[in-house]
Phi, psi and omega in degrees: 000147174282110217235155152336125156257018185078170200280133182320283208301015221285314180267013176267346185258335179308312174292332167306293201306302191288008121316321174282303144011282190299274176318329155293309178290357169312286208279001166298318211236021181283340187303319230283307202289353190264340219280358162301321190291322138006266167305327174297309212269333182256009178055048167255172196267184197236356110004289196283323182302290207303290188345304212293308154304333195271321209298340157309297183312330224252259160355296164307316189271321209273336189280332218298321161345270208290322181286312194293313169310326145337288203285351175272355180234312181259013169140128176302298208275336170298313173312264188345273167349290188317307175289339189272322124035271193274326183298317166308276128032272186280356180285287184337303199294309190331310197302323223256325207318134183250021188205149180304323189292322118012322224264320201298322183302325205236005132298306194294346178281308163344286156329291185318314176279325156317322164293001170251338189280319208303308178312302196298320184287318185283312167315327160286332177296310176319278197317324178259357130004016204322146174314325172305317195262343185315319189287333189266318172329308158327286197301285199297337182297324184248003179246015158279340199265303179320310207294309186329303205315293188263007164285340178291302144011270182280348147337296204265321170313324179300291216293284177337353178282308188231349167231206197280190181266326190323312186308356183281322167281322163328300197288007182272355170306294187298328194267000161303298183285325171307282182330300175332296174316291173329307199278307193309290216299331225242265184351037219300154199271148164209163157164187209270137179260159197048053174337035246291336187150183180260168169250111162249334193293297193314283191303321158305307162315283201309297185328301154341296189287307209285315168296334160270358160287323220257353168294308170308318178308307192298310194273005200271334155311319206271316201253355185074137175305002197231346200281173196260000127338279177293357124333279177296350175291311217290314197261344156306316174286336121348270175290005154249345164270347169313281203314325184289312223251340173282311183307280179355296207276347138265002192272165179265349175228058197309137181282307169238101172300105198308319195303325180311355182256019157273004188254109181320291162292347179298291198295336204248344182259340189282342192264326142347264207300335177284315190273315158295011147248336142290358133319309175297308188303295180316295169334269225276010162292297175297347155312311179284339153303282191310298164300025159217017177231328185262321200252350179031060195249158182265186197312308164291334179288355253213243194331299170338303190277010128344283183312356150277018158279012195280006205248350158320297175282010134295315201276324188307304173352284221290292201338293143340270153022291169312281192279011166261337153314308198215355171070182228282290176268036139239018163270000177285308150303330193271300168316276202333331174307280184317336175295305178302321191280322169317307184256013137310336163289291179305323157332331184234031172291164203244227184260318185234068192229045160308336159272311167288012171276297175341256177325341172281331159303274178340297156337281221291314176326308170309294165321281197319337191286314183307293156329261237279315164258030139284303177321315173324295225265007176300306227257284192321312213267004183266309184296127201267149193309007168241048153195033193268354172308280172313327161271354175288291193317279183328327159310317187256010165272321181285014159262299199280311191278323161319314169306280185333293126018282189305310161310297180262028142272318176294312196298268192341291206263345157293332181268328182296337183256353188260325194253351148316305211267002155350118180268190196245011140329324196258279162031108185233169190256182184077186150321325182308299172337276225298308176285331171300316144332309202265017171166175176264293173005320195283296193320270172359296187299307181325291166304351185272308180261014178246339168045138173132222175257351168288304226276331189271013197255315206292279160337313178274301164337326203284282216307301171278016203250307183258029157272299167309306158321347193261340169276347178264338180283327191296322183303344172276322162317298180312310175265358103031272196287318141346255195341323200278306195326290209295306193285322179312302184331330206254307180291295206284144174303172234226325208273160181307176160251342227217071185269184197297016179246354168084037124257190208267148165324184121306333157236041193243072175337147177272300167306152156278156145020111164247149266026038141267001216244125173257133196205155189258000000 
């Protein structure tokens, strides 16, 4: 048989996408080291922080849907454009804002644009591709997702070194535009011919349910876990993804067909990847707390020691490797391991551990690297080719909303364990309390203007209230990633995804189904 020989230009176009890649994992994790400047400079609430972060994530995973569906019907290399497009654009207002709510506004347009590119890059790799090569494209594919992750860190650390934090968005204009330039000369145009339509009904749902779950979490510290905001965010947002999964299930053209996730790799690899991103967002949110509040290192020295999640890109290699060895699930497993166990580490950091943040980062990287483009290319290789948008999107929906997830479960119960275990050493009276209370960052400024043996009573105080919150929020990560281990063990099939000749298993439908098929 005659297998595709792939597109001539395929990997110089490989490079464009992990360029787009690259510039989305900058701006996930570039705000957490700014975010003292932040508060100072825009007078936000530590609300208004987690926003700043949250309204990317939240936006990008929640849209992802619908951009994937988007690019199957008007164009991959089209999508892609738009979005890199607008993300330059909206980077500008980001740079310039002068109010938290501003700064909030033209994250979340971001998000939106990073959500158009994102679906399209794994869709062109299907496309320009052969089935043989796809697994290592994947692998190179995720380890562009890795290096974004700690680069962004030390990025925003360089910069806040010598300008305002607004320069962390300015460099995404030139590498945007490069991109741009590269995918027009380079990209051949794909999409599905005879489309049926969009879901909007579908989509308008998810978005919905994912903002009023992830509104409830960040705010459920400020307003209490018992108050009927954060009650009704909660069960609204419930009860708008039922109503989403119910739509699903009867519309004649389902933006995502729930039965494909009965599909041992479809369902067992998106639960993969949602539970290995929460974990990574939840660390390095808190993480980026700790080396700069706990080890009070400034910002670039902060991001450098980032960079030892950088072990992601050793692991994307191995990944591939794995799984023509030992197969789909236990290299799925094997990472997931390593995840629990990296932060299981950073879990038992004390006030002064900078060589175990390190190895716990490092640790948790490796896994991370091994999990994830299996998991990927599981999900890909199950989705059919006039739909790889849409299933690209699921993929890269169980990372970003896991990540989101991830966030504003850790930001909630770090700050809900941090201002319990407050001793009453730290305890001020006035406003000054009141910012010692709403973080350790407040504490910090506080100790700062109080100077002496106060300031230094109040500070070491603060500093273990959130080191213990930081081992009990990390312990929800670790088990996170347990779960994730233990339920891949159970689900995901034992066979390759891939066999050596680059076709699909015996058990790897070429098609999904029919009722089975995710599609806008």
């Amino acid at each position: 048989m005659n297998r595709p020989a792939g597109h001539p230009r395929r990997w110089q176009i490989l490079a464009i996408l992990c360029l787009s890649l690259v510039l989305i994992g900058l701006d996930t994790l570039i705000l957490n080291l700014a975010l003292p400047s932040i508060q100072k400079d825009l007078d936000a609430s530590s609300s208004q922080l987690q926003w700043t972060v949250d309204s990317y994530a939240l936006a990008f995973g929640g849209l992802l849907l619908m951009a994937g569906g988007l690019s199957d019907r008007f164009g991959r290399k089209k999508l892609l454009a738009i979005g890199l497009a607008a993300f330059a654009v909206t980077s500008l207002g980001a740079a310039f804002a002068s109010s938290p709510e501003m700064l909030i506004t033209f994250r979340a347009t971001m998000g939106i644009s990073a959500a158009l590119m994102m679906p399209a890059t794994l869709a062109i790799i299907k496309d320009v591709f052969p089935p043989e090569e796809q697994g290592k494209a994947i692998g190179i594919w995720s380890g562009a997702a890795a290096v974004g992750v700690p680069l962004g860190p030390v990025v925003s650390g360089l910069l806040l070194e010598h300008f305002w934090w607004g320069s962390m968005f300015l460099i995404n204009v030139p590498l945007a535009a490069i991109a741009l330039i590269g995918g027009f000369k380079l990209i051949p145009e794909s999409k599905a011919e005879g489309h049926p339509g969009l879901d909007l009904v579908g989509a308008l749902l998810s978005v919905a349910g994912l903002v009023a779950i992830v509104y409830g979490l960040v705010e459920a510290p400020h307003n209490g876990w018992g108050d009927i905001v954060t009650l009704g965010s909660l069960f609204a947002g419930v009860a708008l993804m039922v109503g989403f999964i119910l739509w699903e299930k009867r519309t004649e053209h389902p933006m995502l067909e729930v039965g494909l996730f009965l599909n041992a790799r479809y369902g067992g690899g998106t639960l993969a990847i949602a539970c290995t991103s929460f974990g990574l967002y939840s660390g390095l949110y808190l993480l980026t707390q700790y080396l700069q509040s706990v080890l009070e290192l400034d910002p670039l020295g902060a991001g450098l020691r980032m960079l030892a999640i950088g072990t992601m890109m050793v692991g994307a290699p191995l990944s591939a490797k794995l799984v023509e060895r030992t197969g789909l699930r236990s290299t799925v497993v094997i990472g997931l391991v390593l995840c629990a166990a990296g932060l299981g580490v950073l879990a038992g950091l004390q006030v002064d551990d900078e060589a175990q943040a390190l190895w716990g980062l490092a640790v948790f990287g490796l896994g991370m690297g091994i999990a994830l483009p299996a998991a990927v290319d599981a999900i890909l290789a199950v989705s059919a080719a006039r739909q790889a948008g849409a299933g690209s999107a699921v993929a890269d929906v169980g990372m970003q909303v896991g990540g989101a997830l991830g966030i504003a479960v850790s930001g909630s119960i770090i700050t809900t364990l941090y201002r319990d275990d407050l001793p009453q050493a730290a305890q001020v009276p006035g406003e000054a309390g009141d910012a010692v209370r709403e973080s350790l960052a407040g504490a910090s400024a506080v100790a700062q203007q109080l100077g002496g043996a106060a300031g230094e009573r109040v500070l070491s105080a603060a500093q273990q209230s959130f080191v213990h919150g930081f081992t009990g929020t990390l312990m929800v990560a670790v088990g996170v990633a347990v779960v994730g281990a233990v339920v891949s063990a159970f689900i995901l099939p034992r066979g390759r995804t891939m066999d050596e000749g680059g076709t699909l298993s015996a058990d790897v439908p070429a098609e999904p189904e029919a009722g089975a098929r995710a599609g806008s």
